[in-house]
N, C-alpha and C positions, 0 to 999 in steps of 0.2 A: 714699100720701104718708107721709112720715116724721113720727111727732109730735113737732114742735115746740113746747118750752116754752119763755117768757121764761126762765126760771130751773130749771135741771135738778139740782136738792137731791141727789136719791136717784141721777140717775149720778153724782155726784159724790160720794155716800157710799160706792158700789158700790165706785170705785177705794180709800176709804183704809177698808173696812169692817171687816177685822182690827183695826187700829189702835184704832178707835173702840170697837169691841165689847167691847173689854178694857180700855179706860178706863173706859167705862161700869160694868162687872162687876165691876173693881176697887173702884168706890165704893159700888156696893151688896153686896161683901163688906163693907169695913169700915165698911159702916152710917152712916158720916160724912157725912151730907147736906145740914151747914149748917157752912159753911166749914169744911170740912175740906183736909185739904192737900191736894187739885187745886185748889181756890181758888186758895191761897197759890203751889202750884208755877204755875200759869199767870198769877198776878200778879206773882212775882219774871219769868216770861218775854216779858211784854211789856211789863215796865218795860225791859229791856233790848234788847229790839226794838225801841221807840220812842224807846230814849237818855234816856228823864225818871223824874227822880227817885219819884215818886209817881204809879202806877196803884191805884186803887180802880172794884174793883168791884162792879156794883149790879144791881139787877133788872132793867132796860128801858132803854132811851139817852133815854124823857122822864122817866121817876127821873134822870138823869143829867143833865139842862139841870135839870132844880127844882133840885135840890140843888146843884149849882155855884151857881146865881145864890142860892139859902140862904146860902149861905158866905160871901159877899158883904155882908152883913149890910145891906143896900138897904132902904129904908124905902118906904111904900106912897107913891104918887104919883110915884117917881125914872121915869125915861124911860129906855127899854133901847131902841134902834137896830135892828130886826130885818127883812130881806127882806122883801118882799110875796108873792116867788115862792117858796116853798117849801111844805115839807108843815106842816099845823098843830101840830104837836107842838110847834116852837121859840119862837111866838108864846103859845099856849098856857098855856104855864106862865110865860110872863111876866106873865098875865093872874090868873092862880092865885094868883098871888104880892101880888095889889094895887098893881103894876106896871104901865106904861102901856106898851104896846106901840108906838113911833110907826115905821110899816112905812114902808120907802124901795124906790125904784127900782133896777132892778139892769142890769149891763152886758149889750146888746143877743147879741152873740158869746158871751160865757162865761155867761152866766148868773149871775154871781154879782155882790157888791157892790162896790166901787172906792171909792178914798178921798176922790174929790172926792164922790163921791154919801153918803156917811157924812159928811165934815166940814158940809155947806149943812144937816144936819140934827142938828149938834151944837147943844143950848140948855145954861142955867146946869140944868136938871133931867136930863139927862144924865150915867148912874153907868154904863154897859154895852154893850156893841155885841158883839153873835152873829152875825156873819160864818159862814154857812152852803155849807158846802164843794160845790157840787150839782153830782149827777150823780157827782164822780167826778175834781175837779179841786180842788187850792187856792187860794183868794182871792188873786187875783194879785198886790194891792196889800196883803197882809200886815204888808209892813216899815213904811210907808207910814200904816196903820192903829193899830201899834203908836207909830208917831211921835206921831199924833193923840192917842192914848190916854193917852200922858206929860202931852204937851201940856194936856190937856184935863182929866186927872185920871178918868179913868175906865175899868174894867177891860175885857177882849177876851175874850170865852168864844167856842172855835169850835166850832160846829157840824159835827162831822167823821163822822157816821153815816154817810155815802155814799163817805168817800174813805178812809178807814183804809188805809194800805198805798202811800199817795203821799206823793210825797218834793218839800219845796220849797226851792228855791235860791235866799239871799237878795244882795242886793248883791256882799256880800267872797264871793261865790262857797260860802261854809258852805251842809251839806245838814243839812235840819230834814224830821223825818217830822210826815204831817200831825196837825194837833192836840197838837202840842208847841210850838207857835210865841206864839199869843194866853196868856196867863196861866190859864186854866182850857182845858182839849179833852174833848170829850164824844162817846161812840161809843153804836151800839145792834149788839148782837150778832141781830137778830131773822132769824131762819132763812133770808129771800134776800139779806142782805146780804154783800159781798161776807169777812167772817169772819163766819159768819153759825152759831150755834147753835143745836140742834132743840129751840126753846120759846122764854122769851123770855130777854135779856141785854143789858147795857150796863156800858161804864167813864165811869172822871173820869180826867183826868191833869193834872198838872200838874208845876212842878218850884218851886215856891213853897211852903216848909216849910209856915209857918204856917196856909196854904190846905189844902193837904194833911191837917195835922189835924182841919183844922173838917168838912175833907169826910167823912172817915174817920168822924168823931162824929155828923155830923149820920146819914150814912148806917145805923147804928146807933143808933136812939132818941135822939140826944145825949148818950152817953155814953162816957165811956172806959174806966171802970172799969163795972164789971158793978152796977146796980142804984141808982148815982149818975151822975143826968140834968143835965147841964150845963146845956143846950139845949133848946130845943126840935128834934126832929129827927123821924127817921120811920123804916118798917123795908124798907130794899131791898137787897136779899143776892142775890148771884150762886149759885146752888145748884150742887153740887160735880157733881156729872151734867153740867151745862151748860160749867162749867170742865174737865171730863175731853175733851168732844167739841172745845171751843175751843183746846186746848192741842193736839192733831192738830194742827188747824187750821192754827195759827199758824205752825207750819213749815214750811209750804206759801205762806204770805200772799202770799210774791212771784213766787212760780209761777202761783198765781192768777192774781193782776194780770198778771202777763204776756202770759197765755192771751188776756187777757180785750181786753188792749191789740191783741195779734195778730189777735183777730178783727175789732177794731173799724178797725183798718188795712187789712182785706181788704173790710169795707164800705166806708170811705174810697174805695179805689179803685176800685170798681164800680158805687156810685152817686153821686159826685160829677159826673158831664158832667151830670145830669138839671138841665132847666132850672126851678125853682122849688124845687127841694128844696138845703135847704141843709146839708152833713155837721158834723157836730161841729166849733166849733172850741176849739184846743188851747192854753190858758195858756202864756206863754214862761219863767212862771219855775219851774211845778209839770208833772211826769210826769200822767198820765191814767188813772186805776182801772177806768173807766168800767165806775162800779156801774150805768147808763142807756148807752146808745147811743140818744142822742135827738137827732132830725133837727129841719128847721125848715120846715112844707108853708107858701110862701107863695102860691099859687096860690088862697087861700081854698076849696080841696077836703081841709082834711083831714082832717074826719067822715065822705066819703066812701071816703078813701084808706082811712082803719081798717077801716070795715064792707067795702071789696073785699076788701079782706087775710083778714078773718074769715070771706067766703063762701068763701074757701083754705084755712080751715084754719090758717091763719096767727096768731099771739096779738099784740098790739099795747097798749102804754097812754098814757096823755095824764097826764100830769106837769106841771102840775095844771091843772087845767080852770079855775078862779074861784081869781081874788085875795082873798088872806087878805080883805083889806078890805071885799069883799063877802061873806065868810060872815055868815052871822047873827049869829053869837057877838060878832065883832068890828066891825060898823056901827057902834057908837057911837062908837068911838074914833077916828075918822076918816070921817066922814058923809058930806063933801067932798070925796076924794083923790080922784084918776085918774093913775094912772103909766099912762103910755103904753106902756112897753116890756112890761112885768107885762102889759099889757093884750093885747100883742099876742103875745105869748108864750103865754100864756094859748088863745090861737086858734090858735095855727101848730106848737105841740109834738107830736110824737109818739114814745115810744122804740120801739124792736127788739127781739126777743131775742137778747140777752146772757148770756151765761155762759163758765165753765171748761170746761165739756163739748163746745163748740161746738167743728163742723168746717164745713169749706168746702160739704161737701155740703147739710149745712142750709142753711149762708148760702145756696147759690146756687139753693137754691128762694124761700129770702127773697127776695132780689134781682130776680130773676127776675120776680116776682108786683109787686113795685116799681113796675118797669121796664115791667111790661104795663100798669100801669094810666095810664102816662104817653103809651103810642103813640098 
């Protein structure tokens, strides 16, 4: 049988391995390891890729959620808006922060949050909402969310780790790439994601001058000048290695997503007739990255579904098992809560492997193994 990886890094290094090797060699010639100009040249290239004024980049995409909500200058007890379904990084450093994480319920089909579900949990301690892009799609009610935001007096930081490379379409028909829309957008460059860097990486973007600075300073010790600290800040630096591999990268981005799109349309149509399995569905105003190709097992088998898959050989993951609310970490701050959707979602996820590398021939042993386990 063919080894099948969720995520296939090293064929996908295979194809641009020239490319990389000499970006890499390039920076360990000139010995510039800390922001040296592959920094700079792949942060001038995807401020321009993304249309926004200000990409800064940082160590990891959860340096990149601290430090935007940093910048934000949020006082301990303010209330930040955050999924219940996602990965803990985003909740996390709300937490870090002296910050009250109050997790909300998210849309049953896309998985992500909706503006009627963010306004019923707007209060007067509400300074922030991180609308988390998952899976591979943009918050559909964006525009909607931004309305509230005005409204309400409180900033939009997205969480765009999963979808970098997707395009959303607002009202008047304008095309915004993701994480250029909310007033702060946060990525993680970490090696499967879909630009994804060999070690770790993440940006801020924004197109909010005086944002932009504070992020800039905070991300540097708090300071602008070399040895005078404005701020309190901290130290996360993008290493010129990791911006020589991403700047390849990024010329690719929408090839990527492409590939990634195609194969997730060839599972579409192969296993949509299964009755309890539900396929992806698709935001009507945001394209589909789909960093996950993750289904929905209602049939309450789908502990069982993974482990058949795994006795093939097959790789599968569950995205995410326990709502935030139930970790340890976070009981206290909601002792009470039960989202239903989270709940159920929580029980019935499972993604596929996905990637750029992917051809029909893998799919259709994926499939295949599927489809057997449904006869």
């Amino acid at each position: 049988m063919a080894n099948i990886q969720m995520v296939d890094v090293r064929g996908q290094y295979l194809q641009i391995k020239e490319e990389i090797d000499a970006g890499i060699q390039e920076v360990i010639d000139s010995c510039a390891f800390i922001n040296g100009p592959k920094v700079k040249v792949f942060q001038a290239n995807m401020e321009s890729y993304l249309n926004v004024k200000h990409v800064i980049p940082c160590a990891n995409g959860t340096d990149a959620l601290q430090i935007a909500l940093m910048a934000l200058e949020l006082k301990a007890g303010d209330e930040v808006i955050v999924p219940a379904f996602t990965y803990v990084a985003t909740a996390e450093v709300i937490a870090l922060l002296g910050l009250v994480p109050v997790m909300v319920d998210v849309d049953p089909d896309t998985f992500n949050v909706t503006a009627d579900i963010v306004e019923a949990a707007i209060t007067s301690k509400t300074k922030a909402v991180v609308p988390v892009h998952l899976f591979g799609q943009v918050t559909g009610d964006m525009v909607e969310i931004m309305e509230l935001a005005q409204k309400h007096n409180f900033y939009v930081i997205e969480d765009n780790a999963q979808a970098i490379g997707a395009n959303f379409k607002a009202n008047n028909g304008s095309i915004s790439k993701s994480g250029t829309i909310g007033h702060i957008g946060c990525t993680s460059f970490y090696p499967s994601k879909n630009l994804g860097c060999y070690g770790d990486g993440g940006a801020i973007f924004t197109n909010d001058d005086k944002l932009g600075v504070n992020i800039k300073k905070i991300a540097n010790h708090g300071q602008v000048k070399k040895y005078h600290h404005d701020v309190i800040g901290c130290n996360s630096r993008l290493d010129s290695i990791q911006a020589a591999v991403l700047d390849v990268k990024l010329k690719r981005l929408d090839q990527y997503c492409e590939a990634r799109e195609k194969a997730a349309t060839y599972y579409d149509k192969n296993l949509a007739g299964i009755e309890g399995l539900v396929v992806p569905v698709r935001e009507k105003r945001s394209s589909h990255v789909f960093h996950q190709y993750t289904l929905r097992e209602q049939t309450g088998r789908r502990d069982e579904l993974q482990a058949y898959l795994k006795e093939k050989d097959i790789p599968s993951m569950v995205y995410y098992p326990v709502p935030l609310y139930k970790q340890d970490a976070f009981k206290h701050y909601a002792p009470d809560i039960n989202l239903s959707v989270t709940e159920q979602l929580c029980n019935e996820v499972i993604s596929l492997p996905i990637h750029t590398e992917m051809n029909y021939e893998i799919q259709d042993i994926i499939i295949e193994a599927v489809k057997s386990f449904y006869k």
